[in-house]
Backbone as CSV, one residue per row, in Angstrom:
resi,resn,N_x,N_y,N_z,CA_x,CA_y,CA_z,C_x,C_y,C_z
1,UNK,-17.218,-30.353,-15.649,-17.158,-30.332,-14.195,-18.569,-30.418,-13.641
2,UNK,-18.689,-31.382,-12.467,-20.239,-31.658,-12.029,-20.028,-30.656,-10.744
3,UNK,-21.235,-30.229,-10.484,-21.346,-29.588,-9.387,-22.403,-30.341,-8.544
4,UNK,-22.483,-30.380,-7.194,-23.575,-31.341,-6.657,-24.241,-30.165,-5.598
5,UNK,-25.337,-30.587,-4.732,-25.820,-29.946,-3.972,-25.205,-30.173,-2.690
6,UNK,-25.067,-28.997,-1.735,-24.515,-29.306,-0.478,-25.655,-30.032,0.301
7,UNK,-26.768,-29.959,0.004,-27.727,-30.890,1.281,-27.734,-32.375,0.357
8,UNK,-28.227,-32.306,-0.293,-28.679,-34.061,-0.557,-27.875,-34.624,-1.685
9,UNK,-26.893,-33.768,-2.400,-25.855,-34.449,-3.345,-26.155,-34.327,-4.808
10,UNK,-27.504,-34.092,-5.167,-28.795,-34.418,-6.191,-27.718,-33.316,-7.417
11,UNK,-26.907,-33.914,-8.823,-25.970,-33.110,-9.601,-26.351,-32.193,-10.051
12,UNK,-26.475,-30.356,-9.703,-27.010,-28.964,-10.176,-26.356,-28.839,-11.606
13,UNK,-27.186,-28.133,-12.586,-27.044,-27.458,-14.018,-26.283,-26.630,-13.552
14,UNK,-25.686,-25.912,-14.727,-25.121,-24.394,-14.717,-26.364,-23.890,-15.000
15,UNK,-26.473,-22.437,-14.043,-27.770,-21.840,-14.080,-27.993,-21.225,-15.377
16,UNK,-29.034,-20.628,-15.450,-29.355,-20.183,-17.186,-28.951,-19.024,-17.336
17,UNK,-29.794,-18.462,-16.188,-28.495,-16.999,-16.063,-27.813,-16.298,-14.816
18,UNK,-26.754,-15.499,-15.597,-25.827,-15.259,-14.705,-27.265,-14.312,-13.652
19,UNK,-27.397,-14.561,-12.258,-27.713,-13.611,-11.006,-26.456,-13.299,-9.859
20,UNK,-27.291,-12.562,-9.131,-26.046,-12.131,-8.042,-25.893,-13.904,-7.428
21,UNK,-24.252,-13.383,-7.543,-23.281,-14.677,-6.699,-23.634,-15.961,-7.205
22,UNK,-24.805,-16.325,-8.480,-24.642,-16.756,-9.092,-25.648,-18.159,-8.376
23,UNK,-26.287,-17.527,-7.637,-27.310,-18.631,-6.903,-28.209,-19.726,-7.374
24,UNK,-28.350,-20.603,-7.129,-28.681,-21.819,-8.127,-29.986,-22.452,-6.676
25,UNK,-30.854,-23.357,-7.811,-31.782,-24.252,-6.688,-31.469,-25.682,-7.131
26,UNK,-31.721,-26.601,-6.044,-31.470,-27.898,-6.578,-32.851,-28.223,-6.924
27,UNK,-33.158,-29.199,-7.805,-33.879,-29.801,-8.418,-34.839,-30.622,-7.597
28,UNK,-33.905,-31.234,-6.734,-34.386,-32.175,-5.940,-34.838,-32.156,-4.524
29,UNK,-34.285,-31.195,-3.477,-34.439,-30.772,-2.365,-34.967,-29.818,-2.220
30,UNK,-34.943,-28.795,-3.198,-35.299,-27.115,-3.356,-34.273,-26.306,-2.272
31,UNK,-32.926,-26.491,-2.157,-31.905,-26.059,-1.602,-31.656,-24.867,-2.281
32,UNK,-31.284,-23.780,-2.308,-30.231,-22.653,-2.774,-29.469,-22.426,-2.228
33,UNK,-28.485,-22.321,-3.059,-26.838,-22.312,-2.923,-26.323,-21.431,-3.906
34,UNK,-24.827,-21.220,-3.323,-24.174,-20.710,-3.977,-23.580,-21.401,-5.424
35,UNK,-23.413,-21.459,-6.300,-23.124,-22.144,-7.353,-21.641,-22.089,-7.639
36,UNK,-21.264,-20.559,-7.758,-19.673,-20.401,-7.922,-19.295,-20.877,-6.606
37,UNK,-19.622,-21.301,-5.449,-18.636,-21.349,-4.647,-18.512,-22.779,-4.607
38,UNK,-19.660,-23.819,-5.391,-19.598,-25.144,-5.295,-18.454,-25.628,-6.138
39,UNK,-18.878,-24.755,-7.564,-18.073,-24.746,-8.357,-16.201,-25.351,-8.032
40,UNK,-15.959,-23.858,-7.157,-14.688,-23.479,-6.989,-14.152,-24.504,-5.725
41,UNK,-15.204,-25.406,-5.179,-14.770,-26.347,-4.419,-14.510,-27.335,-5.273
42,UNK,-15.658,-27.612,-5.859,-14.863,-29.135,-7.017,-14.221,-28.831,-7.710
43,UNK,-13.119,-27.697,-8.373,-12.372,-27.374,-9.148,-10.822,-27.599,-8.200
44,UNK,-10.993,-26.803,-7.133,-9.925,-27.345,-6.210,-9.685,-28.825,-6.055
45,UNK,-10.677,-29.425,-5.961,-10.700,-30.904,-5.159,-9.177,-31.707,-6.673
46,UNK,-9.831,-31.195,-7.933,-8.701,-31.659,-9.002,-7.818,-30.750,-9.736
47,UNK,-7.435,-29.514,-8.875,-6.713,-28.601,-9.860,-5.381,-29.355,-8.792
48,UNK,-3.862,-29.125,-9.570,-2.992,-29.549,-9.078,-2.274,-28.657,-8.308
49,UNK,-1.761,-28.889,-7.310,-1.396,-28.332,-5.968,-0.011,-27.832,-6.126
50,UNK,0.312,-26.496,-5.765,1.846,-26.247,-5.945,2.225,-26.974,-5.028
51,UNK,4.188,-27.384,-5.705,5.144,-28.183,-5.179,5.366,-27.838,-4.052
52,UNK,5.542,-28.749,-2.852,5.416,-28.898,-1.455,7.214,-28.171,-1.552
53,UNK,7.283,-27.306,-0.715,8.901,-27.306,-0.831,9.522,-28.122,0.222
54,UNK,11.025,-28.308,-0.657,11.495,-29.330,0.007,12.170,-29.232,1.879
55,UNK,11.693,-30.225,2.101,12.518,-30.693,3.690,13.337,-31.668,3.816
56,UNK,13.755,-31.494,5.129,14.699,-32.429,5.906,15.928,-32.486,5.271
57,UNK,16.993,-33.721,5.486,18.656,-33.522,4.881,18.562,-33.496,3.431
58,UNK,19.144,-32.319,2.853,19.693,-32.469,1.428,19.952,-34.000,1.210
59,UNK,19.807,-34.182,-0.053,20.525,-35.470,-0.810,22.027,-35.776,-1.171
60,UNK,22.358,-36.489,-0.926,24.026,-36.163,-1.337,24.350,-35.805,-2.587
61,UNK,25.078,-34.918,-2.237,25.500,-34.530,-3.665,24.891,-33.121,-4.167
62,UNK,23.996,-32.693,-3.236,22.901,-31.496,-3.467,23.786,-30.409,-2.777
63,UNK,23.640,-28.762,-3.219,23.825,-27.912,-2.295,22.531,-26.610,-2.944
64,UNK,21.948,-26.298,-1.588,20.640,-25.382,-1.937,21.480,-23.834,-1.721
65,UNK,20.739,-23.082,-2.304,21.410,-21.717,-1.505,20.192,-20.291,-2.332
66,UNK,19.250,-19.892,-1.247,18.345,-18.815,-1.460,19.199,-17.349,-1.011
67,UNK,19.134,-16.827,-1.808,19.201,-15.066,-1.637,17.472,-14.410,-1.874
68,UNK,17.740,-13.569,-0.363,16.171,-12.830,-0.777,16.011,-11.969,-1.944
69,UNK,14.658,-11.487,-2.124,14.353,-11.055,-3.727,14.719,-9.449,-3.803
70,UNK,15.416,-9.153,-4.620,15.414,-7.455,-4.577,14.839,-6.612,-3.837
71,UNK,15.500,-5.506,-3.758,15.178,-4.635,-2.855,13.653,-3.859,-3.536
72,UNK,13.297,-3.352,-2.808,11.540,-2.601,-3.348,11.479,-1.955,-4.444
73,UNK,12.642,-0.976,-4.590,12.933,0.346,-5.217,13.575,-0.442,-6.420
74,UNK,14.074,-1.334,-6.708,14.991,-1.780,-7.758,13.710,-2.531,-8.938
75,UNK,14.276,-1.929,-9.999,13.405,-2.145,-11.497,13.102,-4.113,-11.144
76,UNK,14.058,-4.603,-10.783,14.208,-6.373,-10.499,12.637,-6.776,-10.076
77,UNK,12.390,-5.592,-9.015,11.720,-6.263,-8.063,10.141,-6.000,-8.533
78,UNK,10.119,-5.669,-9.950,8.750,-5.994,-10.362,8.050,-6.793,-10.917
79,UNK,9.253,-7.556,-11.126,8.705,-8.888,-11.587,9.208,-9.745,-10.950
80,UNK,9.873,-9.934,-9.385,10.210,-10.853,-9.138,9.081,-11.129,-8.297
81,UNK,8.094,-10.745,-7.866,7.177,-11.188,-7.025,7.917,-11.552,-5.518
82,UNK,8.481,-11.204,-5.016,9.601,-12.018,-3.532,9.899,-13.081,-4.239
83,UNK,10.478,-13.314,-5.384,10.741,-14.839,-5.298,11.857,-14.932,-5.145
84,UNK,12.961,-13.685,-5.307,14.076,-13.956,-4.948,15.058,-14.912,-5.918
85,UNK,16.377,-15.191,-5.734,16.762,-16.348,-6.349,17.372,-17.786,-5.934
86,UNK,17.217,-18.925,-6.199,17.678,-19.844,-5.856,18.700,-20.229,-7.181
87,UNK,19.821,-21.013,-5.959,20.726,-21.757,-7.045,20.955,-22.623,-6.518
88,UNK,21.165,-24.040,-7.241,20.874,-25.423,-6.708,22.287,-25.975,-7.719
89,UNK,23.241,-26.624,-6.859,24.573,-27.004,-7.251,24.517,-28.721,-7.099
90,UNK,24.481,-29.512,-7.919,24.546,-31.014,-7.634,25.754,-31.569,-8.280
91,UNK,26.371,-32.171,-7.756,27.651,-33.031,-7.878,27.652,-34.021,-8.453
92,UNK,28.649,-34.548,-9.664,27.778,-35.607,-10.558,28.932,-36.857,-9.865
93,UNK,29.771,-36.545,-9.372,30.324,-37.792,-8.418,29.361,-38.655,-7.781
94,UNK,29.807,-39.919,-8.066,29.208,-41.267,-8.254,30.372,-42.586,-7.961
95,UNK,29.448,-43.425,-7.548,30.690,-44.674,-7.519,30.925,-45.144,-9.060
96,UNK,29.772,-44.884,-10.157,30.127,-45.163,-11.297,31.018,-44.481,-11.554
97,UNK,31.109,-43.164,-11.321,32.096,-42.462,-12.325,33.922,-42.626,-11.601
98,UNK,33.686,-43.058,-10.079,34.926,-43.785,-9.731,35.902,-44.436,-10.723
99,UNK,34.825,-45.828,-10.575,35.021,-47.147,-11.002,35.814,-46.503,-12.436
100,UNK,34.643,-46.320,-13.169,35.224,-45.566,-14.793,36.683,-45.018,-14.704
101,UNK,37.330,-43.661,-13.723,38.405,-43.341,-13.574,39.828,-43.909,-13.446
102,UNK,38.627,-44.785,-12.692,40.184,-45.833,-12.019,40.396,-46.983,-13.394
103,UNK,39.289,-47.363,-14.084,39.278,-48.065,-15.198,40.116,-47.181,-16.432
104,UNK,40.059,-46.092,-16.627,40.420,-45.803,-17.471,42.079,-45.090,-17.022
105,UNK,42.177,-45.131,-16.236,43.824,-44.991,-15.716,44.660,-46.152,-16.194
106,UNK,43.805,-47.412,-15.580,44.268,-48.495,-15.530,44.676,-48.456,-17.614
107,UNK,43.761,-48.272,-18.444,43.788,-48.289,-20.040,44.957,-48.000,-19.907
108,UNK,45.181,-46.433,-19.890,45.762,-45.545,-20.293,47.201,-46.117,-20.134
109,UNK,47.733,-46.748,-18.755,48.452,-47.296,-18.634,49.366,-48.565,-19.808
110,UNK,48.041,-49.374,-19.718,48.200,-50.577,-20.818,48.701,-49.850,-22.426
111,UNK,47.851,-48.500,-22.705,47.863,-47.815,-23.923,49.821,-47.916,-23.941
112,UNK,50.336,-46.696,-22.751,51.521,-46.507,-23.127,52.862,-47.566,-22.939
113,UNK,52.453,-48.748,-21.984,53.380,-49.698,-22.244,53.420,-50.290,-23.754
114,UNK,52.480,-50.836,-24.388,52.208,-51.268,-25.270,53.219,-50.152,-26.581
115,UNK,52.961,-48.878,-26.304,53.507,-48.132,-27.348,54.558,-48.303,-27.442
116,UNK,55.297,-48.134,-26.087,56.410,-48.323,-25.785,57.259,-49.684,-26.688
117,UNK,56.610,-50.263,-26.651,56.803,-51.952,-26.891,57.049,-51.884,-28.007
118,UNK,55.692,-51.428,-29.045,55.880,-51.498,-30.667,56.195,-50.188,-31.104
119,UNK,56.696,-49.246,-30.827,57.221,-48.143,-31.446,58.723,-48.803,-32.160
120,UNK,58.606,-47.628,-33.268,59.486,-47.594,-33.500,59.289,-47.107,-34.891
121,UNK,60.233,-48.015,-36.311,60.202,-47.932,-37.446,58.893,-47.401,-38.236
122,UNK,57.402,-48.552,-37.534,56.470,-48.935,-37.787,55.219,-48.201,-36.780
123,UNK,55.874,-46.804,-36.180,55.067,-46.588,-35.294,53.686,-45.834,-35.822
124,UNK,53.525,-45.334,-37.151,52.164,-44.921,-37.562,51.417,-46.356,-38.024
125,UNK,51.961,-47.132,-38.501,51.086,-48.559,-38.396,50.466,-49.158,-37.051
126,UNK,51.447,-49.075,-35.924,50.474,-48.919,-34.549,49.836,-48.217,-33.861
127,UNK,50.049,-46.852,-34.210,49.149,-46.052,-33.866,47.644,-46.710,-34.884
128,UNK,47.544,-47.049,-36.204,46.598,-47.441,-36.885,46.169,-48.674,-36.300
129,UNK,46.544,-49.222,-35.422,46.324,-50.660,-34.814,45.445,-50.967,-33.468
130,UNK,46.338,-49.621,-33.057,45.906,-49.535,-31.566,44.735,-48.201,-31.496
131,UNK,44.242,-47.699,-33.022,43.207,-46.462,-32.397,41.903,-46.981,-31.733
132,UNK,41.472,-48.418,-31.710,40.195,-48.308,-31.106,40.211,-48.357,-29.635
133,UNK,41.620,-49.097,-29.484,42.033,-48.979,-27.864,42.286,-47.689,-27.357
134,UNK,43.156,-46.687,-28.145,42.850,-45.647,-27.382,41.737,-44.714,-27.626
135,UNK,41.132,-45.091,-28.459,39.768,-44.497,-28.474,38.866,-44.652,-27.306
136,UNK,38.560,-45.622,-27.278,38.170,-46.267,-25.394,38.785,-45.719,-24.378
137,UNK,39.698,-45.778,-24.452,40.850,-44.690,-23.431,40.643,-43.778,-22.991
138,UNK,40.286,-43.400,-24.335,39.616,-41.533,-24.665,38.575,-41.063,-23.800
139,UNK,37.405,-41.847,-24.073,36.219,-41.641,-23.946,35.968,-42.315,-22.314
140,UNK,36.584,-43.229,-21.641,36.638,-43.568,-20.264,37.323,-42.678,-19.663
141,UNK,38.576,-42.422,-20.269,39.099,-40.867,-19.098,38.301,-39.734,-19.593
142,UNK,37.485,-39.275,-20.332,36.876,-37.836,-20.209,35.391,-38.371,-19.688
143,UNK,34.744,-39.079,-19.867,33.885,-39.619,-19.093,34.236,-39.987,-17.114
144,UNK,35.021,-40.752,-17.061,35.409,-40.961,-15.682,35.593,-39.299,-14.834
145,UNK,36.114,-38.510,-15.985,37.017,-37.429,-15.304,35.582,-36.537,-14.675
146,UNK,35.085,-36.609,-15.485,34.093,-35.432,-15.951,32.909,-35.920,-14.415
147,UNK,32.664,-37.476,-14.435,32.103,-37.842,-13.426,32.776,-37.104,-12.385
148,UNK,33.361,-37.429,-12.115,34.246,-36.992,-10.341,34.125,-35.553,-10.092
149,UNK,34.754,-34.739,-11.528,34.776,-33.375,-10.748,33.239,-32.217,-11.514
150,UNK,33.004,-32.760,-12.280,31.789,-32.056,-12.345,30.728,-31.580,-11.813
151,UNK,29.990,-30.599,-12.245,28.744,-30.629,-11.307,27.317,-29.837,-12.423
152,UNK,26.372,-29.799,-11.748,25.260,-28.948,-12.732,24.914,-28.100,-11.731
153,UNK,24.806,-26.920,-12.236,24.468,-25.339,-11.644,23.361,-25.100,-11.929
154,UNK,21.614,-25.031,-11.080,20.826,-24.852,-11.812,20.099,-23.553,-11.148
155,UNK,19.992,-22.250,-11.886,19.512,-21.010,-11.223,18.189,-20.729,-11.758
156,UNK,17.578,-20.299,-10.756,16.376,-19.547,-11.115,16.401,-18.159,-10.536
157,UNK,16.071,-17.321,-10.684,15.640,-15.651,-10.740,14.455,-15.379,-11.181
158,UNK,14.411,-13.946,-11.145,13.162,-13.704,-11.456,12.555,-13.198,-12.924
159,UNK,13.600,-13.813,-13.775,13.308,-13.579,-15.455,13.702,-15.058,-15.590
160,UNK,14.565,-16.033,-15.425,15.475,-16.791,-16.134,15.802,-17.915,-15.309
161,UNK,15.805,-19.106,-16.044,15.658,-20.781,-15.830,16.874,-20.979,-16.313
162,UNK,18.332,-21.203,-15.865,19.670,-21.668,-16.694,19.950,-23.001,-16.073
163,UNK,20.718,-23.505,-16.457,21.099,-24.662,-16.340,22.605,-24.472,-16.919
164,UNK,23.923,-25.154,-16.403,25.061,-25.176,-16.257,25.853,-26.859,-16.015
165,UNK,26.335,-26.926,-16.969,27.393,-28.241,-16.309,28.825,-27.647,-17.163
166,UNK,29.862,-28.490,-15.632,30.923,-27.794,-15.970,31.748,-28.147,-15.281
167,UNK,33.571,-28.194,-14.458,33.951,-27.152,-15.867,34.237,-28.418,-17.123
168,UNK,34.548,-29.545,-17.132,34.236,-29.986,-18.722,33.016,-29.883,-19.191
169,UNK,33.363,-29.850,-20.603,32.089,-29.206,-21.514,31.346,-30.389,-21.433
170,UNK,29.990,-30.583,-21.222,28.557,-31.419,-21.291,27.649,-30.810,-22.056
171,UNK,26.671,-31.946,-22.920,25.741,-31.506,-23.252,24.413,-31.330,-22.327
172,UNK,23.102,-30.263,-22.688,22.358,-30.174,-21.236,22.145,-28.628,-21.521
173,UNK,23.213,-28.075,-21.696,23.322,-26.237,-20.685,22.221,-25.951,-21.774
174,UNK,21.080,-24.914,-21.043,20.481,-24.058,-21.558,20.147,-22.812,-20.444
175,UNK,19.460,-22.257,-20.885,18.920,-20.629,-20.644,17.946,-20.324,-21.328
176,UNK,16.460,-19.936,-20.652,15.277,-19.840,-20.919,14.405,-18.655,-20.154
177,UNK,13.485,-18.344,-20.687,12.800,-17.201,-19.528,12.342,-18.027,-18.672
178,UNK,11.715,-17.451,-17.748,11.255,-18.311,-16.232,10.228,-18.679,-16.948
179,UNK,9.200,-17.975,-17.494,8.064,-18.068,-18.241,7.869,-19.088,-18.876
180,UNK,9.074,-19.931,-19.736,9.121,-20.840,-20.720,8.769,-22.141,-19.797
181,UNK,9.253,-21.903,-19.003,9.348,-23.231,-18.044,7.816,-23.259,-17.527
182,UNK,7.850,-24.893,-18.241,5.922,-25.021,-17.857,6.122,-26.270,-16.402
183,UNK,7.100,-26.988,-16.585,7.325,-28.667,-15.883,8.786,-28.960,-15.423
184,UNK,9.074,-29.106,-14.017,9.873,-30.511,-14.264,9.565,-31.690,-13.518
185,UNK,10.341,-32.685,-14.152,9.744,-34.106,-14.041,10.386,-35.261,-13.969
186,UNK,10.538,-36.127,-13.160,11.431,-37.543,-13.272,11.341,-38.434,-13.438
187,UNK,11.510,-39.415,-14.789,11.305,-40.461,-15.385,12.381,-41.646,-14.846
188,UNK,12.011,-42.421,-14.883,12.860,-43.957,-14.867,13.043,-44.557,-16.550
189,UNK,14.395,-44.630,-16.861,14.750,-45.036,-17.923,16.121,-46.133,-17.927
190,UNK,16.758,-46.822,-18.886,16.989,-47.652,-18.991,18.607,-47.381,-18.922
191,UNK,19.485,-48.025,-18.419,20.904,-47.479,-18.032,21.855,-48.797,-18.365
192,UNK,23.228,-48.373,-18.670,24.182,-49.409,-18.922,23.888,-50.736,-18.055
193,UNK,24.102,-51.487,-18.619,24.068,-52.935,-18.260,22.811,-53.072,-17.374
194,UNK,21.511,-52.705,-18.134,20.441,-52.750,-18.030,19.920,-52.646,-16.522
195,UNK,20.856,-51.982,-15.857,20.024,-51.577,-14.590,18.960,-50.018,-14.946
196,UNK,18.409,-50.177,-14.093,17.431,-48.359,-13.894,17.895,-47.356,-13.599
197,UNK,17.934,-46.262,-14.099,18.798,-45.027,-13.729,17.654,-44.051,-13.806
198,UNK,17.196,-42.936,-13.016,16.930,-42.041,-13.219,17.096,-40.586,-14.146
199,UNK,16.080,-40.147,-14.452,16.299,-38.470,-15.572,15.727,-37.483,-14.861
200,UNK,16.345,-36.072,-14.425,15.475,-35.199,-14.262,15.434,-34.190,-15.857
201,UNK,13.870,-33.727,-15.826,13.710,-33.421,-16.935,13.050,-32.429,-17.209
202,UNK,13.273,-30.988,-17.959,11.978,-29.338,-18.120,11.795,-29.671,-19.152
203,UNK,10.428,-29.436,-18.888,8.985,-29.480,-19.669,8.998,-27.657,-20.235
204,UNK,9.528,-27.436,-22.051,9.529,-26.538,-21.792,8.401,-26.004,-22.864
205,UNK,7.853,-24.091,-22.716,6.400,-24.272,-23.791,6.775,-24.095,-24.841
206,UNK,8.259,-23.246,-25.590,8.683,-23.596,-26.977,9.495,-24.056,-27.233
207,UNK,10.167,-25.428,-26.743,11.192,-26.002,-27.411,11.021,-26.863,-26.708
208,UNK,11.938,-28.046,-26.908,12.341,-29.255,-26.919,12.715,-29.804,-25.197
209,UNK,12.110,-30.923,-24.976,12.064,-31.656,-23.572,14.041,-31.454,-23.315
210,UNK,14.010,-30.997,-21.825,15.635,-30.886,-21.717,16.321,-31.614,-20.569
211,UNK,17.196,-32.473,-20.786,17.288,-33.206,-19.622,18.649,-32.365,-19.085
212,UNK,18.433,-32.411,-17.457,19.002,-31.659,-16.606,19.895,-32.261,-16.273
213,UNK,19.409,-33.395,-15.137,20.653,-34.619,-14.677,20.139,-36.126,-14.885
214,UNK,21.048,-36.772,-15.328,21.017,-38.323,-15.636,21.716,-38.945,-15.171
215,UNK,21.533,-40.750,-15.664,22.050,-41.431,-14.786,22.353,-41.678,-13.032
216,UNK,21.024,-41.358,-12.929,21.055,-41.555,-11.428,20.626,-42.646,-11.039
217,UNK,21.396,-42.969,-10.347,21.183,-44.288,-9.542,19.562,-44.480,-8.416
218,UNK,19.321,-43.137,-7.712,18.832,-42.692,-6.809,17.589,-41.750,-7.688
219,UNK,16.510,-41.973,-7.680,15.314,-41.040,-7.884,15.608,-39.753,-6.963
220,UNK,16.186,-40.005,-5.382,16.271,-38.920,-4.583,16.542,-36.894,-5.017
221,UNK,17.533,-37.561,-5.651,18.659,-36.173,-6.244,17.347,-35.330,-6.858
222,UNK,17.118,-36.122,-8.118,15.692,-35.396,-8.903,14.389,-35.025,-8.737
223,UNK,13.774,-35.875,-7.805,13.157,-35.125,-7.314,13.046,-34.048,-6.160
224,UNK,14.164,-33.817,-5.393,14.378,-32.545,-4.725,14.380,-31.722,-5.021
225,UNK,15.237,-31.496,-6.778,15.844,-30.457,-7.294,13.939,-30.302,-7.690
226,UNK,13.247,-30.917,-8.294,12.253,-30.606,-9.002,11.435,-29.684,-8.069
227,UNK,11.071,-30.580,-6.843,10.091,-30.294,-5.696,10.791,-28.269,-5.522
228,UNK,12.185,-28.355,-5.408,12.438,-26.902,-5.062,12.338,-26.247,-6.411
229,UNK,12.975,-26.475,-7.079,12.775,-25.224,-8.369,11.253,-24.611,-8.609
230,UNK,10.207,-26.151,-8.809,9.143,-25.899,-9.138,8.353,-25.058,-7.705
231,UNK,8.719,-24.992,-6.219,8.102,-24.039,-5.753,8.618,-22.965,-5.531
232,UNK,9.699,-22.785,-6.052,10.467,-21.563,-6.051,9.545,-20.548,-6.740
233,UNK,9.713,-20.853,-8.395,9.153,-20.866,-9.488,7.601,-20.348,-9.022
234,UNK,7.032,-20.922,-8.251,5.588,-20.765,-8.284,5.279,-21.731,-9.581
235,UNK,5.263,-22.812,-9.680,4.649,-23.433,-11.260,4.150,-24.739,-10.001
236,UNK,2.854,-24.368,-10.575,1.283,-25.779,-9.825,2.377,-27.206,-10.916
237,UNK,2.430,-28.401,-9.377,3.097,-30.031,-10.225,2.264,-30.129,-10.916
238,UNK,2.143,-30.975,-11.940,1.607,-31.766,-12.953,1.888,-32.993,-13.382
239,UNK,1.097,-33.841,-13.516,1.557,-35.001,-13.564,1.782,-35.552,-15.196
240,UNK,3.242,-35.936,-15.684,3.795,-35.821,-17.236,3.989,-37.655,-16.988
241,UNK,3.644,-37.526,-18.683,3.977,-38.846,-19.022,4.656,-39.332,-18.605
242,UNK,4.556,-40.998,-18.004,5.927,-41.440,-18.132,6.705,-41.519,-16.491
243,UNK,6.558,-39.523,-15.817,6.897,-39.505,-14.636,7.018,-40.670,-13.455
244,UNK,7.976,-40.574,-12.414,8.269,-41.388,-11.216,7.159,-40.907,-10.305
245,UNK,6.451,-41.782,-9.920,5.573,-41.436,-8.763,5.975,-40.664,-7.587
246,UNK,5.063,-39.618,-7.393,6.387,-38.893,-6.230,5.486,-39.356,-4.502
């Protein structure tokens, strides 16, 4: 880190030794100054700024909801700092996951005429005939389904970072100390039939990168959720590989 002089700019040493407040001369002007306080200006100018919290209309599909932080007297409230808790509810309904529903109704349909048709004598030979079709079946109605009525639950408190999708089972859910949680972050990655879909994503300090919500059409959703958790949280942004420009 360079430190410069406030009169003529001319770049100051770290002094040789520590004095009161740490007073320094420039080289070039014969200025004295404060040194730590130059310091602590160019350290600001690039330390990263806590997350702006979020404004204006929710995103669709978002629901915010703050409860204030424990009461004074309660053991809670010594480590919650006022932070209180937030819980952030997002809806994974989508026109994709429509489309999918109504697609896979439509299968399901085709599945049981068809059975209908070749049942009979020979009906474990069509069941052996027809498993990749209803395999597809399968996986478009619990996919389609799961789109529409699902959602991700994401809480913070004043110990604990969880994450929730539900009520069909998804992969995703974890539970972490608040502590663990160093980042989150939103990447642009690569989505069915090669359009762009969005990731929101925690950056965590002992384990493994965790993705929260995907397939988004919209950068919007993810970075809201990020912008609020992370100033909830108190955790300074950082800028992670890869990340969507915010």
């Amino acid at each position: 880190m360079k430190v410069s002089c406030p009169t003529c700019g001319v770049m100051v040493p770290m002094p040789p030794a520590k004095v009161t407040r740490m007073l320094s001369r420039c080289s070039g002007c014969g200025n004295v100054f404060e040194f730590d306080q130059r310091l602590n200006e160019a350290l600001d100018s690039v330390r990263p700024r806590d997350a702006a919290p979020p404004d204006g209309p929710l995103p669709f599909g978002i629901q915010l909801h703050r409860e204030d932080s424990a009461p004074a007297h309660s053991e809670a409230s010594a480590t919650a700092k006022g932070r209180g808790r937030l819980r952030i509810v997002r809806r994974w309904l989508s026109l994709d996951s429509v489309m999918m529903l109504v697609a896979a109704i439509v299968c399901d349909f085709v599945v049981v005429k068809m059975f209908r048709v070749f049942s009979g004598p020979e009906t474990a030979a069509t069941l052996v005939v027809m498993s990749p079709l209803l395999a597809i079946c399968l996986w478009l109605s619990y996919s389609g389904l799961a789109g529409v009525i699902n959602r991700t639950v994401i809480v913070v408190d004043e110990r604990a970072f969880t994450v929730r999708h539900g009520p069909l089972p998804a992969r995703g859910n974890c539970a972490v100390a608040l502590s663990e949680l160093l980042q989150l972050f939103t990447v642009e990655v690569a989505g069915p039939r090669g359009a762009r879909v969005y990731e929101l994503r925690a950056h965590l300090r002992n384990g493994p990168t965790v993705t929260i919500a995907k397939n988004l059409s919209s950068p919007s959703q993810a970075l809201f959720i990020e912008r609020a958790v992370e100033h909830h949280a108190g955790i300074e942004d950082s800028i992670m590989p890869g990340e969507v420009q915010k």
